[in-house]
N, C-alpha and C positions, 0 to 999 in steps of 0.2 A: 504494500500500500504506500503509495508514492504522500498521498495529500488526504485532507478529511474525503472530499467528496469521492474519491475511488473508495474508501473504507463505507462510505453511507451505500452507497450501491450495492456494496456486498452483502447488506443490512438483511434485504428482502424487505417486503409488505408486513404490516402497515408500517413497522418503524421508520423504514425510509422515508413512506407518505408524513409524518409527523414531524418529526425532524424539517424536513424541506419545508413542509406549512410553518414551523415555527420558528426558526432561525434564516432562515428566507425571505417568507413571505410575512413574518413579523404578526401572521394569526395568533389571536387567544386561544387557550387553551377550552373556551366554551365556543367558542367558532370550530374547532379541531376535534372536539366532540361530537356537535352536529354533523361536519365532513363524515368522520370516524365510525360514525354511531355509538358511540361511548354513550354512557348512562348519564354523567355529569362531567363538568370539568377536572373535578379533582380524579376521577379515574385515569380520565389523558393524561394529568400530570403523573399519573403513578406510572405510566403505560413510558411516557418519556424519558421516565426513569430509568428504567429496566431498557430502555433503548438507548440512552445514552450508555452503563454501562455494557452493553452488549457491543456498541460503537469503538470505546475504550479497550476491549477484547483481543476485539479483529486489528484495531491500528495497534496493537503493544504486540499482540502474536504473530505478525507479518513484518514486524520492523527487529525483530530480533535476530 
């Protein structure tokens, strides 16, 4: 993984779609919900969570 965006690609669905709606497109997390079908916002956030560390993963295990 050269850069963040080649490690986001590797993500897969939904966490990529999230990610790119929220530090891209600068959507709420009750905007990302709607997209998403999440239940509420605070689920997205959890969901971003566990996507972010999932992100952190792939870029640390490919750069070693």
């Amino acid at each position: 993984v050269r850069n963040m965006s080649d490690g986001i690609s590797l993500l897969g669905e939904p966490c990529k779609t999230l990610l790119i709606q929220y530090y891209y497109f600068k959507q709420t997390m009750k905007e990302i919900a709607a997209l998403l079908n999440y239940t509420n916002a605070e689920n997205a956030k959890n969901q971003k969570y566990k996507c972010l560390q999932r992100l952190k993963k792939i870029v640390t295990k490919t750069n070693e």
